[in-house]
N, CA, C and O atoms as a printed pandas DataFrame, in Angstrom:
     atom_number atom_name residue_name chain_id  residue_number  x_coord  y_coord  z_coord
0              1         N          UNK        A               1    0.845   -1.160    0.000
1              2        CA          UNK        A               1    0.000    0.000    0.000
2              3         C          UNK        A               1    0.897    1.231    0.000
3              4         O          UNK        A               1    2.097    1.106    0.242
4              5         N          UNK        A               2    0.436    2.234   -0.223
5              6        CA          UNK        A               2    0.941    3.572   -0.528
6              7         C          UNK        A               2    0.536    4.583    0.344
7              8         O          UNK        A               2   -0.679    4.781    0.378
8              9         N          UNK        A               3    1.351    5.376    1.162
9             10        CA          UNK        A               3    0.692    6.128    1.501
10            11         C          UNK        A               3    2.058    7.462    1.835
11            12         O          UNK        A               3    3.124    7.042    2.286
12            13         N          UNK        A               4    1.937    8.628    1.640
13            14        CA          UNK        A               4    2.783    9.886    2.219
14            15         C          UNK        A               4    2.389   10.774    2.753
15            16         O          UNK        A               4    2.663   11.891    2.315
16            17         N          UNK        A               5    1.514   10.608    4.023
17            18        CA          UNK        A               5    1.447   11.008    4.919
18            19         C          UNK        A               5    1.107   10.358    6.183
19            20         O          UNK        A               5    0.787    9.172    6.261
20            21         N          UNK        A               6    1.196   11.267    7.297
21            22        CA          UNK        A               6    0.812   10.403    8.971
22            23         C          UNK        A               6   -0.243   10.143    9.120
23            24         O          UNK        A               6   -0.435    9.218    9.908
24            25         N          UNK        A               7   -1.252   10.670    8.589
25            26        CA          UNK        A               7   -2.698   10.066    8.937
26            27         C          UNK        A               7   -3.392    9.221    8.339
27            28         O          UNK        A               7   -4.382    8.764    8.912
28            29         N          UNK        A               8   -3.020    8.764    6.926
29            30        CA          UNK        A               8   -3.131    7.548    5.989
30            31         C          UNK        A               8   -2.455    6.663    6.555
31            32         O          UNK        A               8   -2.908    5.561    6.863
32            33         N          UNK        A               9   -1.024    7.130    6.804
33            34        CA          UNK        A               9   -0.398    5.747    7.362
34            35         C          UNK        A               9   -0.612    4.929    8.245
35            36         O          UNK        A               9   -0.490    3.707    8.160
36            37         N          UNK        A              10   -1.128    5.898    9.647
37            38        CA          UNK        A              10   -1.785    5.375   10.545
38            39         C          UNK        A              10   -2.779    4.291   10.375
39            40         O          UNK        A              10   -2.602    3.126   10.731
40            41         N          UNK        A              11   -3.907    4.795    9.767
41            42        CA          UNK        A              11   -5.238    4.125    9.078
42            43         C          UNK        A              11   -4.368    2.431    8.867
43            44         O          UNK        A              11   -4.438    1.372    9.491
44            45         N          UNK        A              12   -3.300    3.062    7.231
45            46        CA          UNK        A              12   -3.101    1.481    6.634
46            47         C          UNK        A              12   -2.377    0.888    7.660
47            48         O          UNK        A              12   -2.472   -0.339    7.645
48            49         N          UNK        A              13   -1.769    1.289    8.438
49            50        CA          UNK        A              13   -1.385    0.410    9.558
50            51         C          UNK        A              13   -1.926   -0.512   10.089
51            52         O          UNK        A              13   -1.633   -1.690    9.881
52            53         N          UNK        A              14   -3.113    0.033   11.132
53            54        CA          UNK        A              14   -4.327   -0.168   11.707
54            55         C          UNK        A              14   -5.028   -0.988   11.085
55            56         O          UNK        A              14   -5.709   -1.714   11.809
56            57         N          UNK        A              15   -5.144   -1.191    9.659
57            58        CA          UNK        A              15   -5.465   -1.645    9.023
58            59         C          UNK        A              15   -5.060   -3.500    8.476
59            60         O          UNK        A              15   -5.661   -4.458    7.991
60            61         N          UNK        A              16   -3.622   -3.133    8.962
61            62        CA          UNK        A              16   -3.328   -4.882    8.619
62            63         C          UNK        A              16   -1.955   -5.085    7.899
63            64         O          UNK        A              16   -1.190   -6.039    8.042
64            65         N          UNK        A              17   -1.794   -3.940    7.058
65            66        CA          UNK        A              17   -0.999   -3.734    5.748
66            67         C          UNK        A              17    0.132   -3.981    6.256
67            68         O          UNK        A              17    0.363   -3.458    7.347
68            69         N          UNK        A              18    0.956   -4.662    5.765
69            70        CA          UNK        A              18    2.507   -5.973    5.657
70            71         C          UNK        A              18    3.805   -4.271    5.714
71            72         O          UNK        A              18    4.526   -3.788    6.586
72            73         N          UNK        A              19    3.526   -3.966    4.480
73            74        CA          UNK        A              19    4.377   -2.912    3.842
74            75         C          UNK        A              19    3.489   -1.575    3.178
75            76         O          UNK        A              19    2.378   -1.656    2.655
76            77         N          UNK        A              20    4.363   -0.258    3.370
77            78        CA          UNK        A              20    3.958    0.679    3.276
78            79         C          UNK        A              20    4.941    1.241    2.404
79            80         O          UNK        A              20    6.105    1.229    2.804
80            81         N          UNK        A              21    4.605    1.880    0.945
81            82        CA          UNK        A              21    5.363    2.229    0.486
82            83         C          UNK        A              21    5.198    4.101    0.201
83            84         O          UNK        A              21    4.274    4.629   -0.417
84            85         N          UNK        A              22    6.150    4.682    0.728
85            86        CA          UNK        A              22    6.660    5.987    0.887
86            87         C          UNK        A              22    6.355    6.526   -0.579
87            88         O          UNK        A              22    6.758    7.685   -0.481
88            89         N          UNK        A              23    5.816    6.357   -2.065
89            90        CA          UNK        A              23    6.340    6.511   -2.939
90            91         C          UNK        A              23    6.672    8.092   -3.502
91            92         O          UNK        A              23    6.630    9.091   -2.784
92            93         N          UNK        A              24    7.064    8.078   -5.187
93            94        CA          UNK        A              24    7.662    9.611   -5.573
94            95         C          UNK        A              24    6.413   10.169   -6.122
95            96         O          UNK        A              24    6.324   11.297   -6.609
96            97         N          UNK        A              25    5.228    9.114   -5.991
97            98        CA          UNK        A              25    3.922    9.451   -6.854
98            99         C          UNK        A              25    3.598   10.651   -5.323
99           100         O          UNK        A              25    2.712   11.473   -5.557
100          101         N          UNK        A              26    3.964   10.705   -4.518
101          102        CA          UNK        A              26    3.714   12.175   -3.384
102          103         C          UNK        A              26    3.878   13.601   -4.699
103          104         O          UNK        A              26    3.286   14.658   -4.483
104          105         N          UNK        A              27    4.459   13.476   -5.579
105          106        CA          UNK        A              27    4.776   14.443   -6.351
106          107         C          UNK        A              27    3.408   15.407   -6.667
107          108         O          UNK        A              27    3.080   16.506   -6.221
108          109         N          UNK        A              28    2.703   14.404   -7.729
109          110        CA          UNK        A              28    1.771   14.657   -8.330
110          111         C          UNK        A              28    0.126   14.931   -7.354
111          112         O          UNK        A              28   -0.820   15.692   -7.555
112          113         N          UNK        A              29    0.412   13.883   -6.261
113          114        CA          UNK        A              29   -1.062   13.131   -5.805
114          115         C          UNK        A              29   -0.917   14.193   -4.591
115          116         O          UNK        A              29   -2.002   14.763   -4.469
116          117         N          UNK        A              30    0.062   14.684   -3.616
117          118        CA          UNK        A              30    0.425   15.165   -2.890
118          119         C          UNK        A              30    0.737   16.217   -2.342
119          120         O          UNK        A              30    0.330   16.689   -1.281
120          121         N          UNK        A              31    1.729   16.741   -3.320
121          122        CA          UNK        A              31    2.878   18.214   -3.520
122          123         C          UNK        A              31    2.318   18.628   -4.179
123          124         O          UNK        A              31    2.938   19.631   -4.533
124          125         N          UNK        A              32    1.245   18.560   -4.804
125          126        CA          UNK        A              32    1.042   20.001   -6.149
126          127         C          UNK        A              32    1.724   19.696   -6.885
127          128         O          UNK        A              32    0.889   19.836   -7.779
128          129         N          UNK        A              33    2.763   19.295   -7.521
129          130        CA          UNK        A              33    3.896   19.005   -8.725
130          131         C          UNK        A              33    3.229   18.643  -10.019
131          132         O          UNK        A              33    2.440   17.762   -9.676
132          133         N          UNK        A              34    3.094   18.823  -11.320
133          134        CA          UNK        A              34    2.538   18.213  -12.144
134          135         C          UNK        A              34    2.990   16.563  -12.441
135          136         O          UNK        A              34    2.305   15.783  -13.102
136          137         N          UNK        A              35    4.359   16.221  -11.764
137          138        CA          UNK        A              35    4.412   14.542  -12.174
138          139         C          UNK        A              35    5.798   14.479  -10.886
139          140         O          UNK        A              35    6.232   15.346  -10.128
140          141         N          UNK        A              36    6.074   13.429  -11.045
141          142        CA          UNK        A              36    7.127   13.593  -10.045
142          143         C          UNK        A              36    8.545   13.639  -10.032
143          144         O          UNK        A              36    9.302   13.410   -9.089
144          145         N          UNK        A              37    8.792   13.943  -11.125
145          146        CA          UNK        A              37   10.161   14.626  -11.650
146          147         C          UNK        A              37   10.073   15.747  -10.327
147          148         O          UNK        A              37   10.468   15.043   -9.398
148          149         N          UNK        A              38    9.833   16.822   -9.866
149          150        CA          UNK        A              38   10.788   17.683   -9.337
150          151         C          UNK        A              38   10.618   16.896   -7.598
151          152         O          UNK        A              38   11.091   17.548   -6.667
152          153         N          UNK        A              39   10.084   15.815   -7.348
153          154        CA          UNK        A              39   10.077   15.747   -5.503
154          155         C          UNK        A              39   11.706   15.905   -5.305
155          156         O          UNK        A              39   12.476   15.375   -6.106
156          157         N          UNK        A              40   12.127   16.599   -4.291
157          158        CA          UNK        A              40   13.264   16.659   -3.982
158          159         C          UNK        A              40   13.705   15.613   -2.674
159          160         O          UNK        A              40   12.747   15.223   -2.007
160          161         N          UNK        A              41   14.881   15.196   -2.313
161          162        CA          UNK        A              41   15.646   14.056   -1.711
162          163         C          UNK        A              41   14.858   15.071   -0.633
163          164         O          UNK        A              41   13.678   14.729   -0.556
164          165         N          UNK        A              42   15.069   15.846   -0.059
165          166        CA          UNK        A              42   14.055   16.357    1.111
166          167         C          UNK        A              42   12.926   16.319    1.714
167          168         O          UNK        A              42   12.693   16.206    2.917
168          169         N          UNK        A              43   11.833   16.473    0.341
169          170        CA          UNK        A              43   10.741   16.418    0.242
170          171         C          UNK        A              43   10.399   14.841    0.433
171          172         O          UNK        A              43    9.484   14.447    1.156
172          173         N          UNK        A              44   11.250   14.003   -0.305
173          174        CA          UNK        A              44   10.967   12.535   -0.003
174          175         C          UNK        A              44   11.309   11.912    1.420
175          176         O          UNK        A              44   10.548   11.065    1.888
176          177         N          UNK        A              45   12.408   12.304    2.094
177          178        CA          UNK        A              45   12.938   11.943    3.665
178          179         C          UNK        A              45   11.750   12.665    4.378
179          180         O          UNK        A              45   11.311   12.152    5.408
180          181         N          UNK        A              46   11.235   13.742    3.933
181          182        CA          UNK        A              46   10.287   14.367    4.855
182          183         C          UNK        A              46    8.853   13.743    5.154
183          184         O          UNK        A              46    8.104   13.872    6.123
184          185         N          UNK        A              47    8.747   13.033    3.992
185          186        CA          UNK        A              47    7.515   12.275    3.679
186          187         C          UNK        A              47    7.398   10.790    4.750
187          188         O          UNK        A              47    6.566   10.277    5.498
188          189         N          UNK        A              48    8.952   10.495    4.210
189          190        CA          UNK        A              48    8.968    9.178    4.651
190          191         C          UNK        A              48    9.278    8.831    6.074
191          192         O          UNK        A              48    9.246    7.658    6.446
192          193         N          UNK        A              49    9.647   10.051    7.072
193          194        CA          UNK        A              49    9.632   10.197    8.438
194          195         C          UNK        A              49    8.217   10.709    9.085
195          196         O          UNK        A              49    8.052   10.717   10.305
196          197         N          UNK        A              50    7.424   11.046    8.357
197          198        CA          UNK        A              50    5.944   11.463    8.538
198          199         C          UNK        A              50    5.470   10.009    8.825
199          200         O          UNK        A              50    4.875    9.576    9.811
200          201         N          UNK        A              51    5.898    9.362    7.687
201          202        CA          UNK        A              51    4.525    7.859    7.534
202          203         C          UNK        A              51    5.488    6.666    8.849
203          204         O          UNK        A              51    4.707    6.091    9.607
204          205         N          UNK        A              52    6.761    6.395    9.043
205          206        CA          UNK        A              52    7.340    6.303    9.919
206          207         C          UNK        A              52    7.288    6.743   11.320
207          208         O          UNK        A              52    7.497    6.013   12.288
208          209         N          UNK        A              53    7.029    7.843   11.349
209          210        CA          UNK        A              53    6.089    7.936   13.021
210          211         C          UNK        A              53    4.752    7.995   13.208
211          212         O          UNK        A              53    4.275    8.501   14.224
212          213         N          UNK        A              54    4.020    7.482   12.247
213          214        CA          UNK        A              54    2.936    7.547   12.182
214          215         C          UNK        A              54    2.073    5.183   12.724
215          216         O          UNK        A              54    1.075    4.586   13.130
216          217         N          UNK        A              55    3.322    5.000   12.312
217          218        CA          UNK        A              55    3.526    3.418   12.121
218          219         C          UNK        A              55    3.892    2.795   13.328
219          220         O          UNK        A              55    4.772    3.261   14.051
220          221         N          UNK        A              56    3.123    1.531   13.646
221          222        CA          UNK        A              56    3.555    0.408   14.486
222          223         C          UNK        A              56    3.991   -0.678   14.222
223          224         O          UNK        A              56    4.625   -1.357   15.030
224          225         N          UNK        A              57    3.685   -1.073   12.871
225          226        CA          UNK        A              57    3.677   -2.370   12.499
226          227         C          UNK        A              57    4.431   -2.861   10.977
227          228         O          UNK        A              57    5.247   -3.712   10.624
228          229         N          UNK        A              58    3.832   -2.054   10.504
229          230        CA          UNK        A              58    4.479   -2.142    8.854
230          231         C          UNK        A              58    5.555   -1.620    8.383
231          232         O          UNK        A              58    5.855   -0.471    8.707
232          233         N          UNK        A              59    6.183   -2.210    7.703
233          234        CA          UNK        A              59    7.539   -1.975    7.178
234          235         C          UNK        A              59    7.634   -0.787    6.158
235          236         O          UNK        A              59    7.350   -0.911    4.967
236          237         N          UNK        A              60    8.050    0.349    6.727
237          238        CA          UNK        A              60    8.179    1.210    5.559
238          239         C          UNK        A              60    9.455    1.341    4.817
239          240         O          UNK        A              60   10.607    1.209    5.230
240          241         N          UNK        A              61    8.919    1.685    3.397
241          242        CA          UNK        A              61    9.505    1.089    2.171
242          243         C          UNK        A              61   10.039    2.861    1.508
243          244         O          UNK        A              61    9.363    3.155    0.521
244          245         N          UNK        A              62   10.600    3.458    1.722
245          246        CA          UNK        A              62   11.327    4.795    0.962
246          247         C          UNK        A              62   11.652    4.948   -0.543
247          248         O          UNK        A              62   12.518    4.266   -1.091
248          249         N          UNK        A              63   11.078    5.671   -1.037
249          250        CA          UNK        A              63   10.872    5.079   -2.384
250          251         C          UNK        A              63   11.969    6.714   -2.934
251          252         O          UNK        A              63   11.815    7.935   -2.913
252          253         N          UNK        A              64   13.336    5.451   -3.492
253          254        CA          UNK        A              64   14.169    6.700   -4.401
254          255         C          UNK        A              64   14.106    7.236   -5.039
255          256         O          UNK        A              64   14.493    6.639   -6.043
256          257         N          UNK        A              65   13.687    8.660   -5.379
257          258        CA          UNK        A              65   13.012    9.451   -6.347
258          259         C          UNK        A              65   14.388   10.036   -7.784
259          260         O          UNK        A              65   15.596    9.957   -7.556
260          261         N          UNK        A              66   14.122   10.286   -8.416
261          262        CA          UNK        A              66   14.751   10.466  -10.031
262          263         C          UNK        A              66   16.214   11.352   -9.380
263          264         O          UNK        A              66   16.179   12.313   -8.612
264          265         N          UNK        A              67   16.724   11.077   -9.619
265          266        CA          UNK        A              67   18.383   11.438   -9.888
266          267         C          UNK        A              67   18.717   11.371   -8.304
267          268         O          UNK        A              67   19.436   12.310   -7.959
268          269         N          UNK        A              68   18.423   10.628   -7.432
269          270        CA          UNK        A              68   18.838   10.389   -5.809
270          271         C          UNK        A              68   19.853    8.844   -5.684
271          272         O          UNK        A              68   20.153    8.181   -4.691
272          273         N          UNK        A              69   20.091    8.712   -6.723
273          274        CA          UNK        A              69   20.737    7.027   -7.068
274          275         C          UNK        A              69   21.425    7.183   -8.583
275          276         O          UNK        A              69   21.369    8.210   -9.259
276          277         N          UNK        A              70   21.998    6.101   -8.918
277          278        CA          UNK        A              70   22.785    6.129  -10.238
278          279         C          UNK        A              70   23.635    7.072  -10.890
279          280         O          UNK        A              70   24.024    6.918  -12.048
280          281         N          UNK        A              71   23.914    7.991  -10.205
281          282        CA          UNK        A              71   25.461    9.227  -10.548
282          283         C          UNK        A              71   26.230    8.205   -9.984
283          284         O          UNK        A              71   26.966    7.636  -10.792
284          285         N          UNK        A              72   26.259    7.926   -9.171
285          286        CA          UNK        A              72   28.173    7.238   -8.537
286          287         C          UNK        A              72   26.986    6.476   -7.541
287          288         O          UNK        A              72   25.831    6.776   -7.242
288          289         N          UNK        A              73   28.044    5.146   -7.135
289          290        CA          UNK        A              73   27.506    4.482   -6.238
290          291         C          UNK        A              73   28.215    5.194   -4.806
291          292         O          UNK        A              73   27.713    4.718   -3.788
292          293         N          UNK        A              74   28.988    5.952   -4.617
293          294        CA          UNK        A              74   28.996    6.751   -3.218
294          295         C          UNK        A              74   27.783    7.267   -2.842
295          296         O          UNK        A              74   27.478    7.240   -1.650
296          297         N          UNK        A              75   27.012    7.749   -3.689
297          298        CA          UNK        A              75   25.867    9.185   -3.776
298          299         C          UNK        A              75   24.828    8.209   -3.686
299          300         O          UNK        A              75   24.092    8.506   -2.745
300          301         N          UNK        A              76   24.519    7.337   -4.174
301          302        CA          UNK        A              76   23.119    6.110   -4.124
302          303         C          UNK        A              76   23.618    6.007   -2.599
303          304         O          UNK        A              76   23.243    6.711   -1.662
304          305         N          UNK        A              77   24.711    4.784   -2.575
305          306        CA          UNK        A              77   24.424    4.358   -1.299
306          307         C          UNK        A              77   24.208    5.645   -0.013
307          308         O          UNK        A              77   23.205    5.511    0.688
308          309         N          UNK        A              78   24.942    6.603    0.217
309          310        CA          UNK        A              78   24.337    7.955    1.347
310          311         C          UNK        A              78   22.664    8.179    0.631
311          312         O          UNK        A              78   21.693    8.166    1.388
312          313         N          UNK        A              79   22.559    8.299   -0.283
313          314        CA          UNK        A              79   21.369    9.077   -0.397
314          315         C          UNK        A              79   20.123    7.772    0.707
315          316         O          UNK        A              79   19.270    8.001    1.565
316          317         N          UNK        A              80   20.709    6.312   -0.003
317          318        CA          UNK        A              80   19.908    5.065    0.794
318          319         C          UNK        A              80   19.888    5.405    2.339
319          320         O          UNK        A              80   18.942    5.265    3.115
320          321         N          UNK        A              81   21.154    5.885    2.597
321          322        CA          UNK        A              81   21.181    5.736    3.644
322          323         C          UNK        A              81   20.487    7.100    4.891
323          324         O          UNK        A              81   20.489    7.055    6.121
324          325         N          UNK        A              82   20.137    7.830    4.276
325          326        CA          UNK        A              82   19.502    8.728    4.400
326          327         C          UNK        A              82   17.966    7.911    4.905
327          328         O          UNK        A              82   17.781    7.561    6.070
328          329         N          UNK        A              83   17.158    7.742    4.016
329          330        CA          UNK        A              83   16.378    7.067    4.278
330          331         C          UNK        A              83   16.125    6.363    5.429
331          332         O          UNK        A              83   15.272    6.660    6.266
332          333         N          UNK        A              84   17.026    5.239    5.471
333          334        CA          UNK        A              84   17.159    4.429    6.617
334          335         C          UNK        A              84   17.736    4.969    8.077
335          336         O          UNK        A              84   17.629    4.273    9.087
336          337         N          UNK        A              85   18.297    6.152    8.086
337          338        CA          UNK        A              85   19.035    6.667    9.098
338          339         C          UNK        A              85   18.490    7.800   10.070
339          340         O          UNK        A              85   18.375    7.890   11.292
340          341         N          UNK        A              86   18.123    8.857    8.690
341          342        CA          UNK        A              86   17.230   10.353    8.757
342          343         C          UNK        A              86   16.000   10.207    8.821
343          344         O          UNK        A              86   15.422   10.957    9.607
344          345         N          UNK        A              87   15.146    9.188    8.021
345          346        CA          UNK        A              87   13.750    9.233    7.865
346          347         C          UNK        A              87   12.873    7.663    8.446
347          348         O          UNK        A              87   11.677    7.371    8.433
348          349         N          UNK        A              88   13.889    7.027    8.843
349          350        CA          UNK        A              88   13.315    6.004    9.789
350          351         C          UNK        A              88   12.958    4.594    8.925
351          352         O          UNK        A              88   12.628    3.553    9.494
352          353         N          UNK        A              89   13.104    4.761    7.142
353          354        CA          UNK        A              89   12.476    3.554    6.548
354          355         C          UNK        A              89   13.323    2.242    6.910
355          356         O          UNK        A              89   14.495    2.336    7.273
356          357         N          UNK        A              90   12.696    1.073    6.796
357          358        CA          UNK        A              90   12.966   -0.232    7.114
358          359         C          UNK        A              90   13.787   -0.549    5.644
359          360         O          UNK        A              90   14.744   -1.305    5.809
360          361         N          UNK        A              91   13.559   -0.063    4.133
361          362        CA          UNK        A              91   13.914   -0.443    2.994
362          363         C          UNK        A              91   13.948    0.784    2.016
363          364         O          UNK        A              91   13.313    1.813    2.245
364          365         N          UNK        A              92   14.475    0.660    1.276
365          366        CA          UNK        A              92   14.674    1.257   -0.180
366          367         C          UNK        A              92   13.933    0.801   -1.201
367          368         O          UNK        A              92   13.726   -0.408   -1.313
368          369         N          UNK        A              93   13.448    1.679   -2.058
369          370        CA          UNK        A              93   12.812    1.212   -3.841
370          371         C          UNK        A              93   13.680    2.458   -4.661
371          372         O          UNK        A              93   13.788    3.684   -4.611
372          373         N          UNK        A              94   14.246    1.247   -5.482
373          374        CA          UNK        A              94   14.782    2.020   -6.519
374          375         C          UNK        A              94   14.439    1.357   -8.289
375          376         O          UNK        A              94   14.454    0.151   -8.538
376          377         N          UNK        A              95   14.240    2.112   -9.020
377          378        CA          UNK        A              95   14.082    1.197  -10.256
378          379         C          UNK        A              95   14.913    1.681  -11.506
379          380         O          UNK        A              95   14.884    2.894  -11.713
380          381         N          UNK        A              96   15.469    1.088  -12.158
381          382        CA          UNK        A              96   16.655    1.180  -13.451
382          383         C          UNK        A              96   15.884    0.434  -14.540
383          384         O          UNK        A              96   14.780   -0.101  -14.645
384          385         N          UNK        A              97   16.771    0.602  -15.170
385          386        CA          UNK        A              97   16.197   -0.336  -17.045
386          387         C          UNK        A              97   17.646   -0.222  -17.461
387          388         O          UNK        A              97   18.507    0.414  -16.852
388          389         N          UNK        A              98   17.767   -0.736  -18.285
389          390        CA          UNK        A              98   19.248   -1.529  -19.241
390          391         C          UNK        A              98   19.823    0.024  -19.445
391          392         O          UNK        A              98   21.052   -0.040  -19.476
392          393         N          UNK        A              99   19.446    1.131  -19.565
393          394        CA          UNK        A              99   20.325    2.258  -19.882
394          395         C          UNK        A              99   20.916    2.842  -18.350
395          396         O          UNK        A              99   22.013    3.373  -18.175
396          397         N          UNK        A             100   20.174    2.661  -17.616
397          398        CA          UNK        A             100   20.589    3.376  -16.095
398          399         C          UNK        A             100   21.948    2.464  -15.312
399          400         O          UNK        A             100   22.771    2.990  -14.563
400          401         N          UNK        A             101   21.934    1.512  -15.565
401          402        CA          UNK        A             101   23.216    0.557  -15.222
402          403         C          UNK        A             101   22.576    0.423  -13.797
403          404         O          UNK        A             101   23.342    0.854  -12.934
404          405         N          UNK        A             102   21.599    0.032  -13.393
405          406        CA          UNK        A             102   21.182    0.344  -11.935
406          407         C          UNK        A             102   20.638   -1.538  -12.329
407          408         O          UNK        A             102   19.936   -1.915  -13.267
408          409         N          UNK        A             103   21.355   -2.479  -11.095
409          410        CA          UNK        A             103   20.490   -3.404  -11.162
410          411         C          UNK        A             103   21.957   -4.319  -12.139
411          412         O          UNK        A             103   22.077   -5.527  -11.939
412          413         N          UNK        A             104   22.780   -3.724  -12.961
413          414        CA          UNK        A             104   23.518   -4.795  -13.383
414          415         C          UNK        A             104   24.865   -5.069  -12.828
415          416         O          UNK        A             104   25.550   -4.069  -12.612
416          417         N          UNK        A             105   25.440   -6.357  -12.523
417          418        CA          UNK        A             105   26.522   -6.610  -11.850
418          419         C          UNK        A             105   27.370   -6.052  -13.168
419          420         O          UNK        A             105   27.143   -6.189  -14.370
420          421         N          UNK        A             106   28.701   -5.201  -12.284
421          422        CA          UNK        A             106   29.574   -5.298  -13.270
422          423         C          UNK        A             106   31.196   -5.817  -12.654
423          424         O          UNK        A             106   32.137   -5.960  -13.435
């Protein structure tokens, strides 16, 4: 389930839900943004420490928003770790395709 904010999260909590995912769709559905190209690494830790103290049970899932991963793996892994450190998530979502090199052993 999806949710970026504390009072949804609460609910899907309460609710039963396994995993909670933080996502970048906060952009559009959320922020006012027309899509979610501009959420900023801020705007997303901010989100994802909202639904994180909002939680007892479910695993929240921090969802890596567009250019917060794949420049250098120094900058992915801090930015991950951000997440997990600053904003309280249990996990990371990140997604690549064959041009992003994200996802292939080299």
């Amino acid at each position: 389930m999806t949710s970026y904010d504390a009072p949804i999260a609460r609910q899907v909590d309460k609710g039963g839900v396994d995993m909670i995912l933080v996502g970048d769709g906060a952009g559009d559905k959320h922020l006012g943004y027309d899509d979610t190209i501009p959420v900023t690494l801020q705007e997303a830790l901010s989100n994802t420490a909202a639904v994180d103290r909002a939680v007892e049970d479910a695993m929240v899932i921090g969802d890596m928003q567009f250019l917060s991963y794949g420049t250098s793996v120094e900058e992915s892994v801090k930015n991950a770790g951000k997440f997990m450190k600053e904003a309280g998530a249990n996990a990371v979502k990140l997604r690549g395709n064959d041009r992003s090199g994200v996802g292939r052993s080299s």
